[in-house]
Structures are given as structure tokens and as C-alpha cells.
N, C-alpha and C positions, 0 to 999 in steps of 0.2 A: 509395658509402659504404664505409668501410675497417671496421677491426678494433673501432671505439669511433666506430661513430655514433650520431646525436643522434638517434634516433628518438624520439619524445614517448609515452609507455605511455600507451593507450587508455582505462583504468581513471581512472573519475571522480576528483577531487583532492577531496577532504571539506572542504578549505582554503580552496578558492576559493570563493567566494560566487557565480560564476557558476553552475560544477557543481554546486554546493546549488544554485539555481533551476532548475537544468534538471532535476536530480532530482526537488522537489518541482513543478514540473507533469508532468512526466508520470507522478510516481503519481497525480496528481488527476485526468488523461487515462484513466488505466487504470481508477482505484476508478471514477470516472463510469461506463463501462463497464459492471465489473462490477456495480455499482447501477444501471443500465437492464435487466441479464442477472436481476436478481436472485438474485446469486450473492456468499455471504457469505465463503468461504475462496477463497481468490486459489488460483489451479493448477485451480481445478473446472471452471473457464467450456468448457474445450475449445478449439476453436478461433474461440468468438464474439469476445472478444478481444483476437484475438493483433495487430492493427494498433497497439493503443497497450501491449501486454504488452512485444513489442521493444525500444521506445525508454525503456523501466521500466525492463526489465532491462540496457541499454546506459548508462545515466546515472546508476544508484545505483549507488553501492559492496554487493555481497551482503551485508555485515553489515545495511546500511539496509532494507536488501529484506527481508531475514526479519524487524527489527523492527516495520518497517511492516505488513507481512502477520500478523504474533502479534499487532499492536495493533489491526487491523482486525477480527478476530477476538472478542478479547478485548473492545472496545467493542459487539457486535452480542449477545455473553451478556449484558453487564452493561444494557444495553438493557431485556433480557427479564426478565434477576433484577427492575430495577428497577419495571417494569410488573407483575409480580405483589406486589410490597410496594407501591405503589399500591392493587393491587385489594383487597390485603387492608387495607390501613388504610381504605379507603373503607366496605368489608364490617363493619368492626369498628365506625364512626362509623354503620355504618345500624343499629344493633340497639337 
């Protein structure tokens, strides 16, 4: 290789619809995981893991990463919020 070679940047292409696929399975590889660990924030698991955290972090682009992980989050509150307004409109129907 000389002064301008064509080496290919390792960093997932958001463009290609392959790189989107490989992306989205292996956070579905990783969240499984972390939903067998019972672990709701991505980064806690330790090193239970780290066999499908790799290939997460190898095939998203980091912007994806963080959204993924604030959404996974964020859907495991809204979860909770939603199961106590359940309880209470059930509480309020029993009286």
C-alpha cells in the first residue's frame, strides 16, 4: 500500500442495510443476554456478557449504541410507571 490506500474504515456504514442487520442482531444477541443476566442498564452485566457485548459494540455505529441502551432503559421505567397506574386504576374500580 502507498500514500492513499484503499483500506475500508472498520466503522459500521448506517447506509448499508447489511450493517443495519448485523447491527440489529447483535443487540438482540446482547439485550437476550442481558434479559437471561437480568440486567436492565447495558455496562452493569460485568463480564457475564462480554461474548455478544463485542460484536454489539463492533457493528453499531456509538451514536446507535447509546440510543439503544437510553431506550432500553427507558422502556424498563416506563414498564414500571405503567404497572403501577394499572394497580391503581384496578384499586380505584375495587372500592
Amino acid at each position: 500500500m502507498g500514500w492513499f490506500g484503499t483500506k475500508r474504515s472498520e466503522a459500521p456504514d448506517a447506509t448499508s442495510r447489511q450493517d443495519r442487520q448485523k447491527c440489529w442482531e447483535s443487540r438482540d444477541a446482547y439485550f437476550t443476554c442481558l434479559d437471561a443476566a437480568k440486567v436492565v442498564k447495558p455496562g452493569d452485566e460485568g463480564t457475564t456478557c462480554a461474548d455478544t457485548k463485542g460484536p454489539y459494540e463492533r457493528n453499531c455505529a456509538k451514536s446507535w449504541i447509546d440510543y439503544f441502551n437510553k431506550r432500553r432503559v427507558l422502556a424498563e421505567q416506563q414498564q414500571g410507571v405503567l404497572a403501577q397506574a394499572q394497580n391503581q386504576a384496578n384499586a380505584a374500580r375495587n372500592r
